[in-house]
Phi, psi and omega in degrees: 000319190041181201289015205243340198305090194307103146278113220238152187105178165080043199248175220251341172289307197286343186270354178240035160252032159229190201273131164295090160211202179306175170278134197328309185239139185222132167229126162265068223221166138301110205050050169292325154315324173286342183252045153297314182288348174274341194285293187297326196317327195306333169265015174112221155244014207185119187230133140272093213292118174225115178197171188290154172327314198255017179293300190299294215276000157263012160239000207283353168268005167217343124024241206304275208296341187286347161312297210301293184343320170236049150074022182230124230260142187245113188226184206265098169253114195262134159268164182207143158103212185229173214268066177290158162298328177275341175296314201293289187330318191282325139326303174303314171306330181299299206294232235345290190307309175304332194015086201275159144260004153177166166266153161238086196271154202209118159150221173287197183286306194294314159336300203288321172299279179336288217295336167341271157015269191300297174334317199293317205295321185280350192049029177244166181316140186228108180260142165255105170263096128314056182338330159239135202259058135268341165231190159306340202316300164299006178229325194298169179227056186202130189224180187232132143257107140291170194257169170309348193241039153068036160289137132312142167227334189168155166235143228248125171241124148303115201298018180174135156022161121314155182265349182199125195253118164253125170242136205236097171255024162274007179250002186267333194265348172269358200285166199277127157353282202312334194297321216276306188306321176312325180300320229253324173267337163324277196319293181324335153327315185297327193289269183008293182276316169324320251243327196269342175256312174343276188329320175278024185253080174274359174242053189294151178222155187327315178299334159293326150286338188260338180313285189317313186299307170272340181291334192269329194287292147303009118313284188325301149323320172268345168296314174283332180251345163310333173291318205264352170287313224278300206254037119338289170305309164294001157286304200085027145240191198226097175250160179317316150337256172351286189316318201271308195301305164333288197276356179279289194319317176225007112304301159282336120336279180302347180289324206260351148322303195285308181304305196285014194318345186250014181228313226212350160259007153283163156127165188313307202273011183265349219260323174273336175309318212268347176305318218273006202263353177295328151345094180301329179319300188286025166254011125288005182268165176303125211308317186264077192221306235239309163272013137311292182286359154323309180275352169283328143319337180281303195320306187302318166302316188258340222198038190254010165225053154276207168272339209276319173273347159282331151322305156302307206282314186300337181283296158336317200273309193302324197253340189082027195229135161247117182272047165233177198303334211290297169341300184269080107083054186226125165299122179260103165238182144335254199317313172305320172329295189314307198285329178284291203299323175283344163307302196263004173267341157310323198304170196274326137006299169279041163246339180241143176331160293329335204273328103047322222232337193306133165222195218307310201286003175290294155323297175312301205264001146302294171333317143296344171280320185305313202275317179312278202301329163359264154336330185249036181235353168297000000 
């Protein structure tokens, strides 16, 4: 196969003629990696386990034995890098020699997309361990391809859920802050982009009412509890907070992924995440970090001198996030700006009501009104 491999298909006409929902299964407990292998048997005898190193070395003590335990035989595929067209191939050359009965992907979003990917292209059964509660990933029935060097490029829909989500927190409460904060705007999105699109959507459907409807439910939730979940986690503990945050960031996010695609993945701010990625600077940082600042972007575009956005800055303010470049560790020039505004006003995102009318110079100059109110928040 090699680094040449096209996958065609997986396109958003083909994802909204199959039925919309959540992922088949979902579990959320404490030490749930020891009952995994009774959990997963179900899918056969043989899994090929694929996540980043240290993804691998934060589930492999209750994992790999709880696997063995039920008889079900495992071999590794460690990833590096982003959830690529050569990536995903090389994983299908793993399955092709191994020949699994079903996959498990294990780490962050991009970990999780590839092994999606791949799972969809063989059409076999995909379980997911996150590691981290930053996006939706591990639930949604939606993945990303970036280019190798961590450009946006396009989005890949599967024909169906993951078929099984195991979620752990004690291993989620280990993870480094920003993932969790990355989570938290990420979820927030949906309200947002959904709250700016919905109206333009004439050809919105029940499902898409139902989207809007939990989109708005989980803002309200997240407003009160993200703060107390966040420095919970920097406790290292696993409080109610943490737990609901948890299960908004990647569940219920992702539920409201799969219902709304044509209402709440529409829309600026995901639009400015995929501008920022022409940035080489911005490709560490976390996929919602970068539509955190999106949505600061939107708003400044549709709404600055409204309510919504001295709201947002509060919120912000509450989580510890400043939403401009100098913050996230980004050169604030001319030229990048232009180059990120011109990213994101190309994305395919802008193309459908309302955003449709946005033009380059609207994105600079939120960006820049955005870098201005900075200053004065130090």
């Amino acid at each position: 196969m090699g680094g040449g491999l096209v996958i065609n298909g997986g396109s958003l006409e083909d994802y909204l003629h199959i039925v919309r929902s959540g992922p088949a299964q979902y579990f959320h407990r404490r030490a749930v990696l020891k009952d995994a292998g009774r959990l997963v048997a179900r899918f056969g005898r043989r899994a090929l386990v694929s996540g980043g190193r240290r993804a691998l070395q934060a589930v492999e003590a209750d994992l790999f034995p709880s696997l063995r335990e039920a008889g079900v035989e495992h071999s590794r595929n460690v990833f590096v890098g982003e959830s690529s067209e050569s990536n995903v191939a090389r994983l299908l050359e793993v399955a092709e020699a191994r020949r699994p009965d079903f996959l498990i992907g294990v780490g962050g979003g991009k970990a999780l997309d590839t092994a999606k990917i791949a799972a969809d292209h063989l059409r076999l059964p995909i379980v997911t361990i996150p590691t981290i509660a930053a996006t939706c990933a591990a639930s949604t029935p939606l993945a990303i391809f970036y280019s190798d060097d961590g450009v946006y490029q396009r989005d890949y829909y599967p024909v169906a859920n993951p078929q099984m989500v195991l979620v752990d927190p004690d291993v989620l409460v280990k993870a480094p802050i920003e993932h969790l904060k990355s989570g938290v705007l990420d979820s927030l999105a949906k309200w947002y982009k959904g709250g700016a699109s919905f109206a333009g959507a004439d050809d919105a459907d029940l499902y898409d009412s139902v989207a809007i409807e939990l989109a708005e439910h989980l803002n309200s939730r997240m407003m009160e509890k993200a703060g107390p979940a966040i420095r919970a986690a920097e406790q290292g503990r696993i409080s109610d907070e943490f737990t609901d945050v948890v299960n908004m960031n990647i569940y219920l996010a992702g539920t409201i992924q799969a219902f709304g695609v044509k209402a709440v993945r529409n829309g600026i701010a995901h639009a400015v995440h995929n501008g920022l990625t022409v940035l080489k600077e911005s490709h560490g940082l976390r996929h919602g970090i970068k539509v955190g600042y999106g949505i600061a972007v939107q708003l400044a575009i549709l709404e600055r001198s409204g309510e919504r956005l001295p709201q947002l800055f509060g919120f912000y303010r509450d989580i510890g996030f400043v939403p401009a470049f100098r913050n996230l560790g980004l050169t604030f020039s001319g030229e990048n700006v232009a180059a990120a505004a011109r990213k994101t006003i190309a994305d395919p995102l802008m193309k459908r009501k309302p955003f449709d009318v946005i033009r380059l110079e609207a994105v600079a100059d939120a960006m820049d009104y955005l870098e201005s109110r900075s200053k004065g928040t130090e």
